[in-house]
N, C-alpha and C positions, 0 to 999 in steps of 0.2 A: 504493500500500500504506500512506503515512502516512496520508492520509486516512480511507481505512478503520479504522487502529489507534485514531486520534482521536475516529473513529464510537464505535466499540466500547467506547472510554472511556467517552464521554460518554453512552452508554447504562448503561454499568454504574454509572456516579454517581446517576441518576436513577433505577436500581430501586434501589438503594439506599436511597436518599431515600425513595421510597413504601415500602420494607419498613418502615421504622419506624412506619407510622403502619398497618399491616396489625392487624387483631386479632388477640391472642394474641401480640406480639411485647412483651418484656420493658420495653422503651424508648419513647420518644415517646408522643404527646398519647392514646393509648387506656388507658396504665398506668393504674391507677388508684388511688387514694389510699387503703393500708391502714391499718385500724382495729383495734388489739388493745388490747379498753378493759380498762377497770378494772371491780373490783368492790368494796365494803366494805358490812360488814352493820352494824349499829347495835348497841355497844359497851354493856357495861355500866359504865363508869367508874369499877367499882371494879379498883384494880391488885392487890389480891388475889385475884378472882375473876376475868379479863380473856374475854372472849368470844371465839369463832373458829367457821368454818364449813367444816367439811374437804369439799372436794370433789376426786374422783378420776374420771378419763375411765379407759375401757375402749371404748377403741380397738378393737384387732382383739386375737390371741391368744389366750390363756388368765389362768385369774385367779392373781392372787399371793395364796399364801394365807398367808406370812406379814404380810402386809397386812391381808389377811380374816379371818386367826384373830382379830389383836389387836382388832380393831372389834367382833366379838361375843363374844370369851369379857371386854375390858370395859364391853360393853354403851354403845361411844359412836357417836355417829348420826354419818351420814355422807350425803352427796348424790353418787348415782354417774351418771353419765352412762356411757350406753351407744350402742352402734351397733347397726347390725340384725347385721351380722356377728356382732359377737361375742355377742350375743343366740343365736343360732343353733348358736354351736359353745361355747358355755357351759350348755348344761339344767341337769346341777348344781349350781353356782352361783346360778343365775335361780333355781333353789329354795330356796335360803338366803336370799336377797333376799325372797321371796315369805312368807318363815316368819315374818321380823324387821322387819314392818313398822313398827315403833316405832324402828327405828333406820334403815333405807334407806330414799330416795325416792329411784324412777330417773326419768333427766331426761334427754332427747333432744342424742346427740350425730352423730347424722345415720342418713344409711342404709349408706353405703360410704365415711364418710370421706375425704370429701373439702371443700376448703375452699369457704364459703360467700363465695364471691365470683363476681360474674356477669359476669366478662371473663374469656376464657381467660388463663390466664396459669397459670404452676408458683409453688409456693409451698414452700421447703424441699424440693425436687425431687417435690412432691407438683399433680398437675391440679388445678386450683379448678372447680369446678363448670359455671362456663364463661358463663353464661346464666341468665335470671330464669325459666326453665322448671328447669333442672338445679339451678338453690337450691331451688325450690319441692320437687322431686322427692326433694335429700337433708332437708328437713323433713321432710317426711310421710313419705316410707318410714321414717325412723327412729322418728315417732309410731306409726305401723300397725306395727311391731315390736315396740313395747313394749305396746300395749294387747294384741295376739294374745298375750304372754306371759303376762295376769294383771293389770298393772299399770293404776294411773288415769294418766288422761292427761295428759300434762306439758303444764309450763306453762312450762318454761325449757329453753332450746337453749344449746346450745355446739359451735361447727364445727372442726372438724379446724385445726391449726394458731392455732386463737385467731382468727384474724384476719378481717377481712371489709373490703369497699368501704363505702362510704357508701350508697348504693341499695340493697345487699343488706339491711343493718340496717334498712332501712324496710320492706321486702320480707316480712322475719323478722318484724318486731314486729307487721306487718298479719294477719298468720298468729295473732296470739295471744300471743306469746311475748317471754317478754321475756330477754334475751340475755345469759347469763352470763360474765362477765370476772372477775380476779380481783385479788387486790393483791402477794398471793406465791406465787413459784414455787418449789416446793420440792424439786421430783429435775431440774428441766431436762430436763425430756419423759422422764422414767426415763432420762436417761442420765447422770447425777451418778456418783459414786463414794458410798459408804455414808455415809462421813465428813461429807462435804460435804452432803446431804443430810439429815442428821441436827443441822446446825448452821444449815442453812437454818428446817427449819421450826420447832427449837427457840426462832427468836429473833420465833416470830410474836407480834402485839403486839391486843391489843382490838379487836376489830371485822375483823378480818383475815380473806379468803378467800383459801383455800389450796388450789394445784393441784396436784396429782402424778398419779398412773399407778398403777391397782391391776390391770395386763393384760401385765408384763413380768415372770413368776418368775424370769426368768433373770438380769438384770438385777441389779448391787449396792444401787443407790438404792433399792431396796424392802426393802432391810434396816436400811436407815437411816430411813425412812420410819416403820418400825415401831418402832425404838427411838423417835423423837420423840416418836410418838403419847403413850406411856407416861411419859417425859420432859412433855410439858405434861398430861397425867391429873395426875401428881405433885405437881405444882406448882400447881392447881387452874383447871382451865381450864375454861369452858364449854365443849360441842362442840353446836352446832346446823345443823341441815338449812338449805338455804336456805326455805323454807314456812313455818321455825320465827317468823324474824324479816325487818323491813322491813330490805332492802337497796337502796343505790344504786349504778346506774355509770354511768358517762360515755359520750359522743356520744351519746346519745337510746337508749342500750341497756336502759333500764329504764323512763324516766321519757316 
């Protein structure tokens, strides 16, 4: 019976050992090296007039319209990145988007949200895509989502969770596209408190690309969000689309 106990051990060490290198598992040599690059757009160096590029993901839910009111009743542009989901359970919305084309450009943020990274693995308790078929798949379903709605066809991606592998950004950029990062976070995925939120992107600075969430009404950081906007109007800020001006980011996301 020791024998066999010793077996049994030295069997359970050794699946052990091969679990870690199994795909999809969290640890060992298949993990693969996450990238959530940056972005900055090209400043205008004056500190009285300071540049910035708001952009907002619309995830899945619905739209926050104190977010949405502020951006067109003060008529400032904004770059939104959408999903096909929330394309689909947004029609009125996407027609606001469709009326103000001088202020939105929507810009691919996949088709079901999910991260663009081609190893299985969870990211933020979220599936990544998995595979260089399943990145290719949340690309284009989220381009064929946005064109079926009206819109021209994007030229910049952003995947669920920011983040991607290093082969996927190759992957993305061979597709066309060049891959949106940014330099401030400003709700922490809408999940901020108002306060906090509203002192984040207050303190954005020239050249600044700024993330938040215009898909959580329920959410506090969207009230914060909306006071900032107003708070850097005031203070005299540019707001430009990304299409408006040249931007760069880092790991080969742009360049």
């Amino acid at each position: 019976m020791r024998f066999l106990s010793f077996s049994a051990f030295f069997a359970l060490v050794a699946f052990a050992a091969s679990a870690e290198n199994l795909p999809g598992q969290l640890n060992g040599p298949q993990r693969p090296k996450l990238i959530e690059p940056h972005l900055r757009v090209e400043g205008t160096g004056n500190a009285a007039r300071p540049r910035v590029a708001l952009t907002f993901d619309a995830c899945m839910g619905e739209a926050d319209e104190r977010i949405l009111s502020v951006l067109v009743r003060e008529r400032i542009p904004a770059t939104i990145f959408v999903t096909a989901r929330w394309i689909k359970k947004n029609p009125q919305t996407v027609t606001i988007f469709l009326q103000n084309p001088d202020l939105f450009e929507l810009e691919n943020h996949g088709q079901n949200h999910v991260p663009a990274v081609d190893v299985a693995i969870s990211i933020y308790g979220i599936a990544a895509a998995g595979s260089p078929e399943g990145v290719r798949q949340e690309v284009a379903g989220g381009a064929e989502a946005i064109l079926a709605a009206g819109f021209a066809q994007p030229h910049w991606f952003r995947g669920s969770t920011a983040k991607y592998d290093l082969s996927a950004i190759r992957q993305i950029r061979a597709m066309g596209y060049r891959i949106a990062g940014y330099s401030l976070n400003g709700d922490g995925g809408s999940l901020l408190d108002a306060g906090t939120a509203q002192r984040r992107i207050a303190a954005a600075r020239d050249g600044d690309v700024i993330l938040a969430h215009i898909n959580q009404p329920t959410h506090a950081a969207g009230e914060g969000v909306s006071h900032a906007l107003l708070a850097l109007k005031g203070r005299g800020f540019e707001f430009v689309r990304l299409s408006d001006v040249s931007g760069t980011g880092d790991a080969g996301t742009t360049q």
